[in-house]
N, C-alpha and C positions, 0 to 999 in steps of 0.2 A: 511589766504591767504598770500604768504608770497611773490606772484608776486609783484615787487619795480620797477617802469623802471625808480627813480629817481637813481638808481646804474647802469644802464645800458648806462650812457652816450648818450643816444639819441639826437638827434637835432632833432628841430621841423619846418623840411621844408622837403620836398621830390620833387622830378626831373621826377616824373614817376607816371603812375597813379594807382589808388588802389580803387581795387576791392570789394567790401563787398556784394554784389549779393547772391555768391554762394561759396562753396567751388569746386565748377566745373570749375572754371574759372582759377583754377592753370596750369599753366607751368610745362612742364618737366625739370628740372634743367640740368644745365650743365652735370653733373655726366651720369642724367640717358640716355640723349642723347649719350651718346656714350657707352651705355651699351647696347641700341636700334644699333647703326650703326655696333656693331659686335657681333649681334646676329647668333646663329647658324637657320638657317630655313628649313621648305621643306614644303611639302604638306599637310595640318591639315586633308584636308577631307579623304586623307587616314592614315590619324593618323602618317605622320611623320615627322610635325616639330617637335623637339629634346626640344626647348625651352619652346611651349603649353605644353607637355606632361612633363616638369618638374614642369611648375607653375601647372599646374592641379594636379600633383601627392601630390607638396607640399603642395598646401591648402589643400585636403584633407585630407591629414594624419597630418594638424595643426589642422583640425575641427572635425577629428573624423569620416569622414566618408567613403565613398569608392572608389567615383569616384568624378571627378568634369569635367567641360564640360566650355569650353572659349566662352564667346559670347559677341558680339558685344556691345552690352550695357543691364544696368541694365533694361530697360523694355523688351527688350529681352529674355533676364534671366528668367524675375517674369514670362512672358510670355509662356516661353516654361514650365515652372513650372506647373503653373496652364493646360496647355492642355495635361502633362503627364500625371495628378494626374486624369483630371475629361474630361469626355466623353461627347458630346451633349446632352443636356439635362438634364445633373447634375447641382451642386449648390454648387459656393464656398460663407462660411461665412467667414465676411470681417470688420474690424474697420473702419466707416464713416467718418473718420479722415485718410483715408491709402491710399498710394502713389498708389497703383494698383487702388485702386477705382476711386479714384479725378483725376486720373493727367498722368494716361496710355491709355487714349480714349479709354476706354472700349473694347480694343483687345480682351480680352480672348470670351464676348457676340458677339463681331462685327466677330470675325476669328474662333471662336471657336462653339459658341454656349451655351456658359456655364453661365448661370447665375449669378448672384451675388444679395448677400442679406448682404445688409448694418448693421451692429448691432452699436448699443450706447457704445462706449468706457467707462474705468473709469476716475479718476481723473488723473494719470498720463499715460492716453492715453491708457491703459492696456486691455486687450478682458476680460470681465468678466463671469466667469463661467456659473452665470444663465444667462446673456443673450446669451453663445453662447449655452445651452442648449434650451432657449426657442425660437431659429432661426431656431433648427433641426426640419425638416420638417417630417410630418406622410408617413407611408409609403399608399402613396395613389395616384390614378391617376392623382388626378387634380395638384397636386405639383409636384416643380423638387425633383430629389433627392440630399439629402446633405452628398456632399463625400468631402471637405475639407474644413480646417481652414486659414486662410491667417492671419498669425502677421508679426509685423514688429519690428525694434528696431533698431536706436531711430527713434522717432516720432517728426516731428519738432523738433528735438533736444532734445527730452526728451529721455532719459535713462529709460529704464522698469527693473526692479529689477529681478533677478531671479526665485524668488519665487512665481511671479505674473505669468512670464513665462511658469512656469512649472503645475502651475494650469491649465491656460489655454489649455498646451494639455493635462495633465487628463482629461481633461474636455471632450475634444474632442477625446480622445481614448477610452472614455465611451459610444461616440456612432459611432466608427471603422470611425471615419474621419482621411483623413491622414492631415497632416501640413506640412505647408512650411512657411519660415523666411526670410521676405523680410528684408535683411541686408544690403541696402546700406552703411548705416553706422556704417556695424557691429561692426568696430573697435573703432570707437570713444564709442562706447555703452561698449567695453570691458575696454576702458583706465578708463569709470566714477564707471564703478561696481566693477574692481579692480578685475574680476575672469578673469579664461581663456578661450581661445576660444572654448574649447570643451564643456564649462560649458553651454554656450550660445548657441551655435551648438545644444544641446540634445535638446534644446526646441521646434524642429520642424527635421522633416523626411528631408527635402529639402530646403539649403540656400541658398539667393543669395547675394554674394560679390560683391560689388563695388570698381572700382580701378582708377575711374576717378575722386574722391571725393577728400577726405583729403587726402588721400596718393599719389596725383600728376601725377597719369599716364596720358595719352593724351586719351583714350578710354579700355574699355572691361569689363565686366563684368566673373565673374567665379557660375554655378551653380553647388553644391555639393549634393550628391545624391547617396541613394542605386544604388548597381552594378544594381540589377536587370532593376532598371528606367533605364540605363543609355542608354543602343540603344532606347528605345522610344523617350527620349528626343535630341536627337542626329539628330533621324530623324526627331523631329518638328524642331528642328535649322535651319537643310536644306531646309525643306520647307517653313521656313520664310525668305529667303538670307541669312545666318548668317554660312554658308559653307566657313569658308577664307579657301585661299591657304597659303603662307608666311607669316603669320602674327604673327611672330613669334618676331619679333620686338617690338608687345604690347606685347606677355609673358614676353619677356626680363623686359621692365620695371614697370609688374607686379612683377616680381621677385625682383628688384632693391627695390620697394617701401616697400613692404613684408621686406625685409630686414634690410630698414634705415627708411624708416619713418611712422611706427607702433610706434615706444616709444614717437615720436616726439608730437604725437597728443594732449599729455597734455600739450603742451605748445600752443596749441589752445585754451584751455579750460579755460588753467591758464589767456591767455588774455582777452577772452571772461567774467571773472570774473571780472577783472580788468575794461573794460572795463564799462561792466553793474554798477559797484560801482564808478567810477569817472565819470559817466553820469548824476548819483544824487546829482550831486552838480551842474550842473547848469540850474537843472529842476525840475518844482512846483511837487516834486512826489506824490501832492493830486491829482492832476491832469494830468496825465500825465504817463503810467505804461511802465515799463520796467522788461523784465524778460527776464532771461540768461539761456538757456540750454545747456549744453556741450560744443558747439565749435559756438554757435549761440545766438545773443544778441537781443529780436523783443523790438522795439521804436515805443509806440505810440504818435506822438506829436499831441499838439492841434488842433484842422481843418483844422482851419486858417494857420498852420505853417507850413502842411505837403506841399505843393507843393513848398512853398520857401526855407524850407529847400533841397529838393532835388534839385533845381536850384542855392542853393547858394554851397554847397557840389561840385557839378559837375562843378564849373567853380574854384572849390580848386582842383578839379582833383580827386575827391574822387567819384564814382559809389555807389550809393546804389537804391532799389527799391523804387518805387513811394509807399508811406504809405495806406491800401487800408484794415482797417484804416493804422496797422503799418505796421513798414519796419522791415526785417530781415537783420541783416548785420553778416555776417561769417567770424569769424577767421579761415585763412588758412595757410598755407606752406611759400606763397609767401607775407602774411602780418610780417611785421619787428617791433622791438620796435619803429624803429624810426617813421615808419608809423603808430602805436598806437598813441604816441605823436601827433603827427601830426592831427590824426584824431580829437582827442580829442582838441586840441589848434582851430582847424576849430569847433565845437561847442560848445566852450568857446567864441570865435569871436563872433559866429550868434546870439548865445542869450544875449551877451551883450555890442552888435554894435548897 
């Protein structure tokens, strides 16, 4: 690890506060703002804002596929995904650990009708073959029918390997399931494995990108998808409000992000490492676990320390989540060397004040 921020001249005070929540709490930067303010625009629902129809064209032919479709956000996305792929009364198999299951209120059951059957993840959060085998339902009346696979990558911050990936849709094209790839953070998943996006792409029929993540847009997500899906899922868009007119403004700074800050993300990862390795120096790590996933660091402190710590953090001006047990804190765009310092000189203080 060759991240130093004793060469980076840092000072260890900041004027502003710092976010460690999320990586959804980034700012659009000066730049992308005014790549947003003269964007070319017109009408999406008739397909002719100039700037959607560029960022759609370009993701897809970066991920390999054919169409891609802008929508308002990533649960919208996973959303319109899963009701193109499966009809009332079908069955999507799902990681019990996965953002569509946990943490999308159950849209696809509540608006769709579509089941969901939870399966046991493996060690690095990964779909495992037998068990999405032993999810697929009989063909019988009393069961739904099981028409898709839902993976995701990363997972909590964890990176799934390609090879794990690609089992899992053998797996699932052994019994005519189609797949989809819940990718909010497709790209931080592409900076830790080091392949390209189409490598990552093949592992599922339909992906959804996030551009309000690490890569700093203000909103939207992009779903990518055979031509054939694409008017079906077009028209679940419409029917969820997800019809913009001018909104050509988020393509603008999807395209900006696409552009400049896709390489950048390993310098989330590289601090996130950094981070997690100068945390164990001023904490019992028998007691005490820390673990770094790509661009995200979870801290479990002692019981007793979790609520003081977040009050004493918050009055340094630093945000992070209440420990529940731990806290995740995320390296983003708008986090600085200096503000690594900083973070870290603030729990250098609390535990030996």
């Amino acid at each position: 690890m060759s991240y130093d921020l004793s060469k980076k001249n840092s000072q260890p005070k900041t004027n502003h506060i710092i976010d460690l929540r999320s990586d959804t709490v980034t700012k659009p930067s000066i730049e992308m703002r005014k790549i947003m303010a003269d964007a070319e625009v017109g009408d999406d629902v008739y397909g002719e804002d100039p700037s959607i129809n560029k960022l759609e064209k370009m993701l897809s032919e970066m991920l390999g596929k054919e169409s891609g479709i802008l929508m308002t956000s990533g649960t919208q996305s996973n959303l319109c995904a899963v009701l193109t792929h499966c009809a009332r009364g079908e069955e999507v198999i799902i990681g019990d650990k996965y953002h569509i299951f946990i943490d999308e209120a159950a849209g696809a059951s509540v608006l769709g009708g579509v089941a969901m059957a939870p399966i046991k993840t493996g060690e690095d959060n990964e779909m495992l073959p037998e068990n999405i085998s032993n999810a697929v339902k009989p063909d019988d009346p009393h069961c739904p029918i099981s028409k898709l696979l839902c993976l995701e990558n990363t997972v909590w911050g964890k990176a799934i390997d390609l090879d794990k990936m690609y089992k899992a849709k053998s797996e699932a094209d052994k019994f005519k399931l189609s797949t989809h790839l819940d990718g909010a953070r497709f790209f931080n998943a592409i900076s830790y494995l080091g392949c390209s996006e189409i490598d990552l792409a093949k592992s599922a029929d339909t992906v959804s990108i996030c551009l309000s993540k690490g890569l700093g847009t203000p909103a939207g997500s992009v779903l990518l998808l055979p031509k054939e899906l694409e008017s079906k899922a077009r028209r679940w868009r419409k029917m969820l409000g997800g019809g913009m007119r001018q909104a050509g403004i988020f393509a603008a700074a999807g395209i900006y992000a696409l552009n400049n800050n896709v390489k950048r993300l390993k310098e989330d990862q590289d601090k996130a490492i950094y981070l997690a390795k100068e945390l164990k120096k001023y904490i019992n790590t028998s007691s005490e676990n820390i673990v770094q996933n790509t661009n995200m660091v979870f801290f479990t402190p002692q019981q007793k320390d979790g609520q003081r710590l977040c009050s004493f953090m918050n009055n340094k001006g630093i945000i992070l989540n209440q420990p529940l047990p731990s806290t995740r804190m995320v390296m983003h765009l708008d986090i600085t060397d200096n503000d690594l310092t900083y973070i870290l000189n603030s729990f250098d203080e609390f535990y030996n004040c």
